[in-house]
N, C-alpha and C positions, 0 to 999 in steps of 0.2 A: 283795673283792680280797684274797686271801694276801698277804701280806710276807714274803720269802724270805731268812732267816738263819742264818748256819753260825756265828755265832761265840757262841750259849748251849750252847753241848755241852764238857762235858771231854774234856781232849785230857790226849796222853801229855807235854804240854810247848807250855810258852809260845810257846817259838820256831816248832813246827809250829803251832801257832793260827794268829798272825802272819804266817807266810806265807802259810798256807791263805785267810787271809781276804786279804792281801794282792791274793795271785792273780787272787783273784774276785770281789774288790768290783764293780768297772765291769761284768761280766756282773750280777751280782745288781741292782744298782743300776738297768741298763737294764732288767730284767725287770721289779721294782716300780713305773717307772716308767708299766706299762701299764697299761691297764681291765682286760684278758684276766687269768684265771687260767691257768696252766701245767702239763702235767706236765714231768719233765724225767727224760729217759735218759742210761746211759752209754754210749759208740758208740767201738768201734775199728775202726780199717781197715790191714790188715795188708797187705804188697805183696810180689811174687814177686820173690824173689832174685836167679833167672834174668834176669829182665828187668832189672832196677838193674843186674846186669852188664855184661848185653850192650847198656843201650840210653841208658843215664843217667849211670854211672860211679862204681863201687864206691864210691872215695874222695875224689868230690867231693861233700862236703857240703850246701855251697851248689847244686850239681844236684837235691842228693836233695831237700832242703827245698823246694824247686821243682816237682817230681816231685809229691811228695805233696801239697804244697799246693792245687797245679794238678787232682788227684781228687777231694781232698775240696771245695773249690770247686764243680767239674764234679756230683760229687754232692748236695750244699746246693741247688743250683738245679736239679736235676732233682727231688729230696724236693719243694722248694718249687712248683716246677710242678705238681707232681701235686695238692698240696693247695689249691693254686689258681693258673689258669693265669695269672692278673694280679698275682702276688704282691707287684711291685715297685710297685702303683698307692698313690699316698699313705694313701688308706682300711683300706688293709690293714696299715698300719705296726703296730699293736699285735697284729697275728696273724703276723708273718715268723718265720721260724725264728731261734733266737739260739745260738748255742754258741761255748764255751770249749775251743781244744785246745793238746795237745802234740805236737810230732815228734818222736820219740826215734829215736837211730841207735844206739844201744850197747845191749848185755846188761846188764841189771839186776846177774845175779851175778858176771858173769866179765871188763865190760869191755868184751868185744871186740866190733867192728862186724859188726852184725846188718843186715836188710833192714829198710830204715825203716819206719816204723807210726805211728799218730796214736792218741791217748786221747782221744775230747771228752766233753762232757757239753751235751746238746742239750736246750734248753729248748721244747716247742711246746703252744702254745694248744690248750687245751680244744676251741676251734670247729673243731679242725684236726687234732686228733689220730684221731680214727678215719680220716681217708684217710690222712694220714702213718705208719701203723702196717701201712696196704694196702698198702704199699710192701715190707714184711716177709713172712717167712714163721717161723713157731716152731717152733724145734727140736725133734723128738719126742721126745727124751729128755733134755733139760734145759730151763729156764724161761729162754731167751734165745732172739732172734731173729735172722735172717740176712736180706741183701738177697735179693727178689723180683727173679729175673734178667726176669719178666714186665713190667717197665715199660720193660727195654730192648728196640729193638727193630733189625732186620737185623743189619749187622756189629758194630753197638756192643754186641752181648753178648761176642761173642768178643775183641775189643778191651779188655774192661773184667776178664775172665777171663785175659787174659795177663797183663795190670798187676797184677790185685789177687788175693791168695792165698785172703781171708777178710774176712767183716766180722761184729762180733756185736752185739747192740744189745740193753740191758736196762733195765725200767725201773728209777728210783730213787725210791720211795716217798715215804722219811723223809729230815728235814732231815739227820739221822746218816748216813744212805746216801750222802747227796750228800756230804757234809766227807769222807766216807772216801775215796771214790772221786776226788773231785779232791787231797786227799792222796797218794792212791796216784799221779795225774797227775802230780803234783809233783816225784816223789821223783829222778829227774836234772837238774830246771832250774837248781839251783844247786849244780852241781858242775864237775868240773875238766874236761871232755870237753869237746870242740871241738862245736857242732853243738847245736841242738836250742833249746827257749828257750819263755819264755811267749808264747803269743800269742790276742789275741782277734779268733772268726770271726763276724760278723755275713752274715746274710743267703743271700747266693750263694757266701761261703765269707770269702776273707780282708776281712776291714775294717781291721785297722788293728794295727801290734805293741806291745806296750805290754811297755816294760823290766821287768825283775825283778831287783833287785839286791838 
């Protein structure tokens, strides 16, 4: 069994340590918690602007966090079906999908509100990662992956094509990949913007929000 740690690496500064590990303890902590070994990707899911316009509402926050929350959710437990269709059976508790995300509603350089998007970082079991990877398809021209629109089936492909613009999903090797990457997760939770926040997703998507101050 791995032991999964971000906090033996140098950082550009104590304070992003500290938060980083802040962040992520209670994910880390569940994952070591298991028999299962892990790997763990990073996963974003981008949403069409058009739609938050016309169907959610630009500049309600609390809609969009709603919005997104309620796909990645919808998504989490469809991954999880696929990799096994009993996922929620207690026997399976050490192979469930575990991830960490963010909702960001603002521009990184400029501020201004964008279409909301989520950063996670998804930890799945060894026993479970080759069908959870079936669910992808890899980009021919770079080393990341995109949703397999083949696990949806009738209307809900096109349904899941209006709502969502993109998704890309890579994996994270090194314990370095992982601290970077939820660093970079980080970099608006504790700022002056209305909206957005740490929060952690177990299983079929939200479990439970855990403050960041």
């Amino acid at each position: 069994m791995v032991s999964y740690q971000l906090n033996e690496f140098d950082t550009d500064g104590s304070l992003k340590r500290k938060n980083i590990n802040k962040f992520s303890h209670e994910f880390f902590q569940q994952v070591n918690q298991r028999t299962q070994d892990h790997t763990f990707y990073s996963f974003t899911l981008s949403t069409r602007e058009k739609y938050v316009r016309d169907n959610i509402g630009w500049w309600d926050i609390d809609a969009r966090e709603r919005f997104v929350n309620g796909l990645y959710s919808r998504l989490i437990h469809r991954l999880s079906s696929k990799c096994c269709s009993n996922y929620k059976r207690p026997i399976h508790k050490d192979r469930s999908l575990l991830s960490l995300g963010v909702i960001e509603h603002h521009s990184r350089t400029t501020g201004d509100l964008i279409q909301p998007h989520i950063h996670s970082t998804i930890a799945v079991s060894n026993d479970w990662n080759d069908r959870f990877l079936s669910c992808f398809q890899r980009s021919p021209c770079r080393e990341h992956f995109s949703l397999d629109y083949e696990m949806f089936s009738g209307d809900a492909i096109e349904q899941w094509k209006n709502k969502v613009s993109s998704t890309q999903l890579e994996v994270l090797p090194t314990g370095h990949d992982k601290y970077n990457w939820i660093g970079y997760c980080i970099k608006q939770v504790d700022t002056t913007y209305q909206g957005g926040g740490s929060t952690l997703f177990i299983n079929e998507g939200l479990g439970k929000r855990t403050a960041y101050q």
